[in-house]
C-alpha positions in Angstrom: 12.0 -8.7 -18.2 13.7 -12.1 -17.7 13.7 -14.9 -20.2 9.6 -16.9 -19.7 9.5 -18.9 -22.6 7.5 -21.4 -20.6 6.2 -18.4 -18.2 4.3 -16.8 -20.9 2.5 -20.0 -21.8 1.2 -20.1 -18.7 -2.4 -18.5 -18.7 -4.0 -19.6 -15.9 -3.7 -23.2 -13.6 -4.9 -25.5 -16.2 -1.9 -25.1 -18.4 0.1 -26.1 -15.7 -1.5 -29.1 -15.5 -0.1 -30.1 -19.2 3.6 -29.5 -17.7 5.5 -32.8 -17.0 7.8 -32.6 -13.8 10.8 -31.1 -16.4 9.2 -28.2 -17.8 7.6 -27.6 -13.9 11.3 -27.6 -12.6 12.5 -25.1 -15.7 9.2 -23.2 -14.9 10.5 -22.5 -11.2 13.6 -21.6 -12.3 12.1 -19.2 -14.8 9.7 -17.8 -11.8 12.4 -17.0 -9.8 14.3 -15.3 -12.6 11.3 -13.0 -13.2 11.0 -12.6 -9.7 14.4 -11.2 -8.9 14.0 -9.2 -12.4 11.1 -7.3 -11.2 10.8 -7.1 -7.6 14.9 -5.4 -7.8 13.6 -2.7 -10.0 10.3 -2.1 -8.4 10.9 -2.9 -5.2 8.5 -5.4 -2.9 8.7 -8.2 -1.3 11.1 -11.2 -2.5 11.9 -13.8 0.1 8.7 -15.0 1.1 7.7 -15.2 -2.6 11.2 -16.8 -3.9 10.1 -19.5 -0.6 6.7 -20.3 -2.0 7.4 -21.1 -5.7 7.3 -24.5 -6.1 4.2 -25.0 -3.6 2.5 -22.5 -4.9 2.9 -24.1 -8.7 1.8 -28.0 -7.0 -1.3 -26.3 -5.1 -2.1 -24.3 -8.7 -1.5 -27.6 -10.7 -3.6 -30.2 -8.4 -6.4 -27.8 -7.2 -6.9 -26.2 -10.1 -9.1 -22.4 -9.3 -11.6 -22.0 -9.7 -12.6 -25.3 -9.5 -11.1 -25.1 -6.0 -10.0 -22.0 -3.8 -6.8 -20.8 -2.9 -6.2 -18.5 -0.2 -3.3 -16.7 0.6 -2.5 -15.4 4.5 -1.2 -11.7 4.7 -1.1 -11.6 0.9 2.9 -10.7 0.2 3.4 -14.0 -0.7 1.2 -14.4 -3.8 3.2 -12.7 -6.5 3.8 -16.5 -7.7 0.3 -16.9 -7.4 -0.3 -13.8 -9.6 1.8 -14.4 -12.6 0.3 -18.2 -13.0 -3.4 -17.1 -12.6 -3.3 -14.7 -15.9 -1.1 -12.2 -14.9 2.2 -13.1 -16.0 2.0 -10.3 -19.0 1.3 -7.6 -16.3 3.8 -8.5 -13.5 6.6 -5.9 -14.4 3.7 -3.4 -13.8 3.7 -5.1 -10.1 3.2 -2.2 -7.2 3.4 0.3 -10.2 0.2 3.1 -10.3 -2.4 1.2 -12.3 -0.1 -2.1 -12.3 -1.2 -4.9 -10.2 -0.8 -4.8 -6.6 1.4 -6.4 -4.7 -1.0 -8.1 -2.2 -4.5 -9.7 -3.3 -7.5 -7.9 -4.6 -10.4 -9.3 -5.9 -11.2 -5.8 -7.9 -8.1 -7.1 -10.0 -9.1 -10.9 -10.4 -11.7 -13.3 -9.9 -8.7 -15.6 -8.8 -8.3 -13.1 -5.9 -10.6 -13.6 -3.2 -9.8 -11.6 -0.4 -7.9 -8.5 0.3 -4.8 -9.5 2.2 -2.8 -7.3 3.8 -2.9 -8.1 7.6 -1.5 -11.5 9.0 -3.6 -14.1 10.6 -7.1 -13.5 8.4 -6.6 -16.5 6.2 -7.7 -19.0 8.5 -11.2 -17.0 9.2 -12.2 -16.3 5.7 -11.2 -20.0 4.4 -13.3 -21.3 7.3 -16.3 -19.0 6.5 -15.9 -20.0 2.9 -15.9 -23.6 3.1 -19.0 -23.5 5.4 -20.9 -21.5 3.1 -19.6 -23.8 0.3 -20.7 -27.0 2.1 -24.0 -25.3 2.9 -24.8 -25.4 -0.6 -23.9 -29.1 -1.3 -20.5 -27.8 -2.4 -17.7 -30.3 -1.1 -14.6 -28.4 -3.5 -11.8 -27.8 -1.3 -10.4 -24.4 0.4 -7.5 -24.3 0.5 -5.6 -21.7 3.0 -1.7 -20.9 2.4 -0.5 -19.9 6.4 3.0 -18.7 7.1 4.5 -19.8 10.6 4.9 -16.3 11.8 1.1 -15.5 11.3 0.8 -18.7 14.0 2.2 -15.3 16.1 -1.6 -13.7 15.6 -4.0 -14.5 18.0 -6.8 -14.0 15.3 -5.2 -18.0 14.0 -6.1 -19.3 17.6 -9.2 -18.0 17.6 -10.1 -19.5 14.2 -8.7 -22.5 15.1 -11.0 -23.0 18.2 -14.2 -23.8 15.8 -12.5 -26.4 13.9 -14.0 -29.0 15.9 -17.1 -27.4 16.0 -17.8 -27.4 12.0 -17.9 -30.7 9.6 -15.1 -29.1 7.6 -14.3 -32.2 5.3 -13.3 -29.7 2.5 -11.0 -27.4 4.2 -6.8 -28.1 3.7 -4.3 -25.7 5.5 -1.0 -25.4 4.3 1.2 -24.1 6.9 4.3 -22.6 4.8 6.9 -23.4 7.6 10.1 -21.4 6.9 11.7 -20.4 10.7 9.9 -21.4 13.3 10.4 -24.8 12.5 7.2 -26.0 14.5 8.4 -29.6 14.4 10.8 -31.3 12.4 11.3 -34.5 10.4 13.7 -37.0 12.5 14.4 -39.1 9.3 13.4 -41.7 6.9 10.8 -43.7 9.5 9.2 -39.9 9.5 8.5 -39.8 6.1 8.1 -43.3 5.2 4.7 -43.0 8.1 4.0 -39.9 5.7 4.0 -41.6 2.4 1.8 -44.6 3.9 -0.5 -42.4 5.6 -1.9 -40.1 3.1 -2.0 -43.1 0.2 -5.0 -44.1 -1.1 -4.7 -47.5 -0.7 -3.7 -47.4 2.3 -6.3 -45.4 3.7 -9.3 -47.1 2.0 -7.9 -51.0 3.0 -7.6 -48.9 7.1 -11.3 -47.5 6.3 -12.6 -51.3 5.7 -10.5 -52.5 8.6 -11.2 -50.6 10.9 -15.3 -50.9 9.9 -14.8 -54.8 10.3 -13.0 -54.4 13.5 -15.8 -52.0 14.7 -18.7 -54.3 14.0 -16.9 -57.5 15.8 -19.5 -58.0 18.7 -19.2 -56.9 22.5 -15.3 -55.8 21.9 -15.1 -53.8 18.7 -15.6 -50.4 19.8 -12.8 -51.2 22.8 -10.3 -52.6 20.3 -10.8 -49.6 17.6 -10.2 -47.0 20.5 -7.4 -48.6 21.5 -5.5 -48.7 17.9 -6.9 -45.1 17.3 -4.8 -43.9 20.7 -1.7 -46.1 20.5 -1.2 -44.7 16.8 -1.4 -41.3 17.8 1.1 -41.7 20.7 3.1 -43.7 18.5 2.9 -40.8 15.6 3.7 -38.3 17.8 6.7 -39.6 19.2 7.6 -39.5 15.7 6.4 -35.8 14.9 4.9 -33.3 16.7 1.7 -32.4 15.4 -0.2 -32.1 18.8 -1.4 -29.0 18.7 -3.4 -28.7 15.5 -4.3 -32.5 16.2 -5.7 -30.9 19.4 -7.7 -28.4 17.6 -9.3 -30.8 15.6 -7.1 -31.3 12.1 -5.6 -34.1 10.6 -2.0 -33.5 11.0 0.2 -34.3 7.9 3.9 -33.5 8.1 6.5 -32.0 7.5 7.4 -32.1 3.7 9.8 -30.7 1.1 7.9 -27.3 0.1 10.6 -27.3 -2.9 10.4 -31.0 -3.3 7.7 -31.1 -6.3 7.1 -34.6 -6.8 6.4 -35.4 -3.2 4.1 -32.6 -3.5 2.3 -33.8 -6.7 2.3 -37.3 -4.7 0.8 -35.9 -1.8 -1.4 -33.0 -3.3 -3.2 -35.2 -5.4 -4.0 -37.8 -2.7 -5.4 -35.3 -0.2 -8.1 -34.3 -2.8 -9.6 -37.8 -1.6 -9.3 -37.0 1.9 -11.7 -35.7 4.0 -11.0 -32.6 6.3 -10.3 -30.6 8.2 -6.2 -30.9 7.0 -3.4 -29.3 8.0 -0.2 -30.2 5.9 3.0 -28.6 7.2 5.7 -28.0 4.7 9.4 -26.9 5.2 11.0 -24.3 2.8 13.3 -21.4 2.3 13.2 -18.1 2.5 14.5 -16.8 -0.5 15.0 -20.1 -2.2 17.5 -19.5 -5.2 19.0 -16.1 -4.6 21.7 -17.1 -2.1 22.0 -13.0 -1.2 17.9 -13.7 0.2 18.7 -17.0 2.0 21.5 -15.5 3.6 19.4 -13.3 5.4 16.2 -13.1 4.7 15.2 -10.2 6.5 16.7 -8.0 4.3 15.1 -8.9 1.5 11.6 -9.6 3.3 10.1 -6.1 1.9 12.7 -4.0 -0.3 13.2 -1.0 -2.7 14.7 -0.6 -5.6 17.8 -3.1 -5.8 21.2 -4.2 -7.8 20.6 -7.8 -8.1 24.2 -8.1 -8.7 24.8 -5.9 -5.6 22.0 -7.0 -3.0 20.2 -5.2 -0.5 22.1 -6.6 2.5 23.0 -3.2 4.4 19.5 -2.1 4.8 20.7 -0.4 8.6 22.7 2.1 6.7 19.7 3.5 5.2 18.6 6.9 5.5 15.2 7.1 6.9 12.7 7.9 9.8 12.8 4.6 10.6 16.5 3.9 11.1 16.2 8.0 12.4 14.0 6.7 15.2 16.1 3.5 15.9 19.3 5.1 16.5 17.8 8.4 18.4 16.0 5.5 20.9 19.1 3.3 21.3 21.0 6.8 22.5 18.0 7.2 25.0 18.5 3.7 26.3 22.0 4.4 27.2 21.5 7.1 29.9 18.4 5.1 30.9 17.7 1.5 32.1 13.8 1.6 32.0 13.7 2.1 28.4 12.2 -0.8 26.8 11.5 -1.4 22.9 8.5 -3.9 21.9 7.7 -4.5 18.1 5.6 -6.9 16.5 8.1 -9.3 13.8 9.2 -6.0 12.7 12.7 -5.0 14.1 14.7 -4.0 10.7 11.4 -2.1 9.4 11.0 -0.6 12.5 14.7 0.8 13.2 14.9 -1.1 16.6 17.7 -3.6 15.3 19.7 -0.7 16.9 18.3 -1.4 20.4 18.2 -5.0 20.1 22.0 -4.9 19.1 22.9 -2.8 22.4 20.2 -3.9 24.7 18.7 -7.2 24.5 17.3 -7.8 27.6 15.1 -4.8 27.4 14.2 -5.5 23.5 11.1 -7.6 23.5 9.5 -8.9 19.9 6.0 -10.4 20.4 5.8 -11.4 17.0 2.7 -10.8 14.9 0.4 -10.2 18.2 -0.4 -6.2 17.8 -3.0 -6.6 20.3 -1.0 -8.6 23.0 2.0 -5.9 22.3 -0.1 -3.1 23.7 -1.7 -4.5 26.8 2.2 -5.9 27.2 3.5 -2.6 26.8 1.0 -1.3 29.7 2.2 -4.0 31.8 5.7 -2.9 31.5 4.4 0.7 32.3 2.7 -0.4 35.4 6.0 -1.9 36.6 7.9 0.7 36.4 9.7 0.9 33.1 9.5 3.8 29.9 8.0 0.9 27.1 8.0 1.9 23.4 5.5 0.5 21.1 7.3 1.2 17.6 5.1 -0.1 15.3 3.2 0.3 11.6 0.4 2.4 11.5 -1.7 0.1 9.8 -0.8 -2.5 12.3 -1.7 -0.1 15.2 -5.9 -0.2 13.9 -5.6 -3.9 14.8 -5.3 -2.5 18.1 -7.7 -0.1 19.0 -9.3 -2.0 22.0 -6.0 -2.7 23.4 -5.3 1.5 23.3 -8.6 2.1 24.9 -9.1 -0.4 27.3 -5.8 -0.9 28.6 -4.1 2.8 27.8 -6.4 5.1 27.5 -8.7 4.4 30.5 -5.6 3.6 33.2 -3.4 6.6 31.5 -0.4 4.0 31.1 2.6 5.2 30.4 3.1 4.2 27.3 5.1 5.7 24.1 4.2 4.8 20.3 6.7 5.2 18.0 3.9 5.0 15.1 5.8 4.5 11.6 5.1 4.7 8.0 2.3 7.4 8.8 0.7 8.6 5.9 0.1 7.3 2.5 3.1 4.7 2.0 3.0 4.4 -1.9 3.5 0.8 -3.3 1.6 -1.2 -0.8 -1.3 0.3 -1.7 -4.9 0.1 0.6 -3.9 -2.3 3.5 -0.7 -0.2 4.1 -1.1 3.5 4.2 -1.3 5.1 7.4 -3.9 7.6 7.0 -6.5 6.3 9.7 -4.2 6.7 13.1 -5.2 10.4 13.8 -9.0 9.5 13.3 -8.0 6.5 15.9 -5.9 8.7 18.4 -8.6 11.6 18.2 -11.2 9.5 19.4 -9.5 8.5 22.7 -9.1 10.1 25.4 -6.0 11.0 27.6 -3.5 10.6 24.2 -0.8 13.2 23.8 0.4 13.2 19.7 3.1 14.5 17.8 3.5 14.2 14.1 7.4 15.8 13.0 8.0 16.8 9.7 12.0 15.7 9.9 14.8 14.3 11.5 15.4 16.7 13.7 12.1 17.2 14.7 11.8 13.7 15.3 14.8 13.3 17.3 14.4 16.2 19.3 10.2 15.4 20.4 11.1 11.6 21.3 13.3 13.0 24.2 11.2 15.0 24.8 8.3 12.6 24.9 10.6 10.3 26.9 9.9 12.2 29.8 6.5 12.7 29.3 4.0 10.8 30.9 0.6 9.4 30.1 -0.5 7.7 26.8 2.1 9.6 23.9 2.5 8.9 20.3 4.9 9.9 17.8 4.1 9.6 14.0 6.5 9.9 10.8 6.6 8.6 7.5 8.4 6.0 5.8 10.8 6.3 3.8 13.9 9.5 4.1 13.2 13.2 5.0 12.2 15.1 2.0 15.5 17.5 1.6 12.6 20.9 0.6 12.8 21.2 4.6 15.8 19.1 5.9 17.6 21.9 7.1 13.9 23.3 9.1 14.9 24.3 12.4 12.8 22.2 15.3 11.6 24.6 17.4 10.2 22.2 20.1 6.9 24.7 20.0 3.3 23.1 20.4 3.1 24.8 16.9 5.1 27.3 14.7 3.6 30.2 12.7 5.2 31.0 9.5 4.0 34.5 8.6 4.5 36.6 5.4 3.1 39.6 6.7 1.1 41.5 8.8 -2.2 41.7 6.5 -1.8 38.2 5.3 -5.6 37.1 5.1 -5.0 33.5 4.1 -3.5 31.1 6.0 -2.4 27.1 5.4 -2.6 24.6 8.5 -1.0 21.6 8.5 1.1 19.0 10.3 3.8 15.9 9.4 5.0 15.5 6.1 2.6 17.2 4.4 4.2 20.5 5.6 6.3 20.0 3.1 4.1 20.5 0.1 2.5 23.8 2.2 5.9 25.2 1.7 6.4 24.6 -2.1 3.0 25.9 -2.1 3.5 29.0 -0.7 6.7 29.5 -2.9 4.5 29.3 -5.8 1.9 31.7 -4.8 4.6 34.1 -4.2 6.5 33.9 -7.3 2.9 34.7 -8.4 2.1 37.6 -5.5 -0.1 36.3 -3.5 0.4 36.1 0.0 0.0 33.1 2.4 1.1 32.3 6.0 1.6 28.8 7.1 0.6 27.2 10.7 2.3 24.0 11.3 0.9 21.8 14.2 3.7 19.7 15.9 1.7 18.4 18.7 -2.0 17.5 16.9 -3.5 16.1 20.0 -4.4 18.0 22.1 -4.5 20.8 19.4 -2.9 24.3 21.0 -6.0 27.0 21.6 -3.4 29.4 21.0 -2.7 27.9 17.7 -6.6 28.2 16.6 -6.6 31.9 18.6 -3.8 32.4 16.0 -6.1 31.6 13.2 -8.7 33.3 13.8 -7.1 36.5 12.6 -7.4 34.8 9.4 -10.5 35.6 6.7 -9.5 32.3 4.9 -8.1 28.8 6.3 -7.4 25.6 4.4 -6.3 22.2 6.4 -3.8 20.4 4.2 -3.9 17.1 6.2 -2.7 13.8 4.8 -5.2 11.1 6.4 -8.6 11.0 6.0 -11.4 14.2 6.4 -13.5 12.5 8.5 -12.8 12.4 12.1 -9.4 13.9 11.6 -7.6 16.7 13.0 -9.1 18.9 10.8 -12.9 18.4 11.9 -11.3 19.0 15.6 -9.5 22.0 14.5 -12.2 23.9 12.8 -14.4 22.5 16.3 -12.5 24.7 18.3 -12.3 27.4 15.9 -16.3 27.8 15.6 -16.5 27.7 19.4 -14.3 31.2 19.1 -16.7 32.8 16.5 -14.9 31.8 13.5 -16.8 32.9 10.5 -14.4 33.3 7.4 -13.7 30.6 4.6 -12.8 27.4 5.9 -11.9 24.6 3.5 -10.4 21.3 3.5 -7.3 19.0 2.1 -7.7 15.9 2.7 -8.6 11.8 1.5 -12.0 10.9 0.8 -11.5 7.4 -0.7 -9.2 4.5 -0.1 -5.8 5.2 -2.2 -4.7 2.3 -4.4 -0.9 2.1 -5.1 1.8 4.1 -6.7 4.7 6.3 -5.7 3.8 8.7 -2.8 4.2 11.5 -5.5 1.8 10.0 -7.2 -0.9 9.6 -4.6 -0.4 12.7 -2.9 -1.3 14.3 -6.9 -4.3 12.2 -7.1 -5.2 13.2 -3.7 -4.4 16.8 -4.6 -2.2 17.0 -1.6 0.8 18.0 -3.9 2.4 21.6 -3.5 0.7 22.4 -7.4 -2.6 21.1 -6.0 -2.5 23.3 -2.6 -1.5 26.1 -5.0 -4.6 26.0 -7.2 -7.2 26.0 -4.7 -5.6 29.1 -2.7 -5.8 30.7 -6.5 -9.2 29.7 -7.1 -10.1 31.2 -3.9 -8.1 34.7 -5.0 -9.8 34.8 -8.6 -13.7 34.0 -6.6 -12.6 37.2 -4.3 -12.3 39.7 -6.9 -14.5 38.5 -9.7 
């Protein structure tokens, strides 16, 4: 753990008022220290947090939760937030299983108000807050923490379009500006108009003004009107500002997000203002760790890293992702309609690969899920092969888009669904274990789930060709080496038999295949006999693959999503309509994982190889006693 002399006297935002601007510059420095320390050895995300360290410390300091309430957009930037709001002592535990997570959750503090783990909600819930709040004579400000790519998400427009219609005097947005660069200071006339605007003095001698001007007889109203519009034109010729102006804030910008005593200045003023606010600030991604600022996107969501080293040659990395990427980029070669769409996710997603060889055809929506699947059937309708690669737990943000505009009109479309499955360190918003629930309850949907990279490789050319709504799922993270070398048959299924008079058999699909294996090593070093049936394509499931089961007295579905509405209900569907009547049992999640290692959580889940182990054992011992 780095050096926190003054970190560790920091127990929650009131100490930070008692810091002069000295010890609050030392303190960011220390902050950062801490954050590279941790975040390199348990992985995370670091250059939206190193970005947002001294804002985050001015908003804590001035606003002071819980007198006031600060909300954090998508959630990954609030590891600052963390350590100064009584965590500080835990933050090496950060992402860890029972550490503290690495987005907000109210189950861990009070100071945590909403689970975050999605762009764009921010907006919403501050807005809903600071009604409620104001409903119950409670003027104490909300303040919502935006970054400029969640201006991307629809789900900001929409909130955005009731602004006007609410008295919101208490509610600030702080739009955390570090690449789109919305609009930009032109110089010292910019923000010497800031500085006069949001003084007090100022504002209370334009407030007495303007009422004296107002109440001047027959031409008051006229004259006010006309200062009121010549300002604005005048301020916006300065800045741009018009479209939250337009919405109905109070534009106030840009600033120095590092800059702390403009901040201070500024921060302290706007607790006399009246909303709604919006103040755009300017910083860095990455701020202080010139490896992060040099490109960001490497270090936007990492693992384990040398800080001495970096993390810069993330496209080397052996995974699913970069698998998919590469495999896709071949594709694209030998055929012009292929088209790759992602949502502000191209290095996660592998299709930095594509974008390198085939811009034109590479199209990144940014953080618009929903518009990126009606685009992608748009594409489809014209002509072209379009790939959706995309998060799984992005893809539920989604689901009218797949039935309305894919599902019902049979588009064309391919889904390159990543991180399927639980996803370990980011914990409840992340894991992708709601997809085939999704996918099962549409219609038309054709779904493969590969267990590695050969499997992978060879079903997306396969899919390629395909037509209709497809999808192909895979974990994160790299192949586990237990069945590397498994040959891909390209079968709707495969049946691993022991033996003829095998009378128990383990189903599964995707990754999880891997722990049936190790499971059935186990019960044989130990005698007993069990045959495996791995589904490749798990929509539509194979008939022949549940008339293959049915010579079975005992079935268990090993499935790594959750029970309910899964492939496991449809399988054992199917199997009762052909006079199944043996032991059927199931594998599967029935509450919301937390965070940890994937090991971890497949243990807790008792999806392990051990796990799989003991239950086909506990069946043997119920048989004979």
């Amino acid at each position: 753990m780095a050096s926190t002399s003054l970190l560790k006297r920091i127990h929650g935002p009131s100490d930070l008022a008692k810091l002069g601007a000295t010890d609050i510059l030392a303190l960011c420095d220390e902050i950062r220290e801490e954050l590279i320390s941790v975040v390199s050895e348990n992985g995370g995300h670091l250059a939206s947090n190193l970005g947002v360290v001294e804002l985050t410390v001015m908003l804590l300091r001035t606003f002071l939760p819980p007198k006031s309430s600060i909300i954090f957009d998508v959630g990954h930037q609030s590891y600052v937030y963390k350590m100064l709001t009584g965590r500080v002592s835990a933050f090496d535990s950060l992402r860890k299983l029972d550490g503290i997570s690495g987005f907000p959750r109210p189950y861990e503090s009070d100071f945590d108000l909403f689970s975050a783990g999605h762009s764009g909600t921010a907006l919403s819930s501050a807005i809903g807050l600071a009604r409620a709040k104001l409903l119950d004579g409670d003027s104490s400000k909300i303040v919502a923490v935006i970054g400029d790519g969640s201006f991307g998400s629809g789900m900001v427009y929409e909130a955005m379009n009731t602004i006007s219609d609410y008295s919101l005097k208490n509610l600030i947005v702080i739009l955390n500006d570090n690449s789109m660069s919305i609009s930009k200071s032109v110089g010292g006339l910019a923000q010497y108009l800031l500085r006069l605007r949001t003084d007090i003095g100022y504002s209370n001698t334009k407030r007495r003004l303007r009422n004296l001007i107002s109440n001047t007889p027959i031409v008051g109203e006229a004259i006010t009107g006309t200062i009121v519009r010549s300002k604005a034109l005048f301020r916006r010729s300065i800045y741009d500002g018009r479209l939250f102006e337009e919405f109905g804030f109070n534009y106030i910008g840009p600033i120095d997000g590092h800059d702390i005593f403009e901040m201070n200045r500024l921060f302290r003023n706007l607790k006399d203002f009246d909303g709604p606010l919006l103040v755009h600030t300017m910083t860095t991604k990455g701020k202080g760790f010139p490896s992060a600022e040099a490109n960001p996107g490497a270090y936007h969501g990492v693992g384990k890293f040398d800080p001495n080293i970096g993390n810069d040659d993330i496209s080397d990395i052996d995974s699913f992702s970069n698998v998919f990427g590469r495999k896709l980029a071949q594709l694209a070669e030998r055929d012009n309609n292929i088209c790759a769409i992602t949502a502000a996710m191209k290095y996660a997603t592998g299709l930095n690969f594509f974008k390198h060889d085939f811009k034109d055809r590479f199209f990144d929506v940014g953080i618009a899920e929903e518009h990126a699947v009606t685009f992608a059937a748009g594409l489809a309708k014209g002509g072209k092969k379009p790939v959706f690669a995309v998060y799984s737990t992005f893809l539920q943000r989604a689901y009218d888009q797949l039935f309305q505009d894919v599902s019902l009109d049979k588009a064309d479309v391919l889904f390159a669904v990543d991180r399927a499955g639980l996803v370990g360190e980011d914990g409840e918003t992340h894991h992708g274990i709601y997809d085939p629930a999704i996918l099962s309850s549409l219609f038309g949907f054709t779904v493969v789930s590969p267990s590695n990279y050969m499997e992978l490789e060879l079903w997306l050319d396969r899919l390629m060709n395909m037509t209709g709504p497809r999808v192909i799922r895979y974990p994160r993270g790299s192949q586990d080496n237990r069945i590397g070398g498994y040959i891909a048959t390209g079968s709707n299924y495969d049946l691993i038999k022991q033996g003829n008079d095998t009378k128990t058999l383990i189903v599964s699909y995707g990754r999880i295949f891997t722990e049936t294996v190790e499971a059935k090593q186990i019960l044989n070093d130990r005698s007993i006999d069990v045959d495996l049936l791995k589904l490749n394509i798990i929509i539509p499931i194979d008939i022949e693959a549940v008339m293959q089961a049915m010579a079975y007295e005992h079935i268990l579905f090993v499935e790594e999503a959750v029970e309910h509405g899964s492939i496991n209900e449809s399988f054992l569907k199917l199997l009762v309509q052909e006079g199944f009547s043996g032991h059927y049992d199931v594998s599967a999640i029935n509450a919301i994982p937390r965070h940890g290692t994937v090991v971890q959580l497949l243990e807790l889940a008792k999806l392990d190889a051990k796990s799989i182990a003991k239950a086909i054992e506990r069946w043997q011992s119920e048989e004979t006693s």
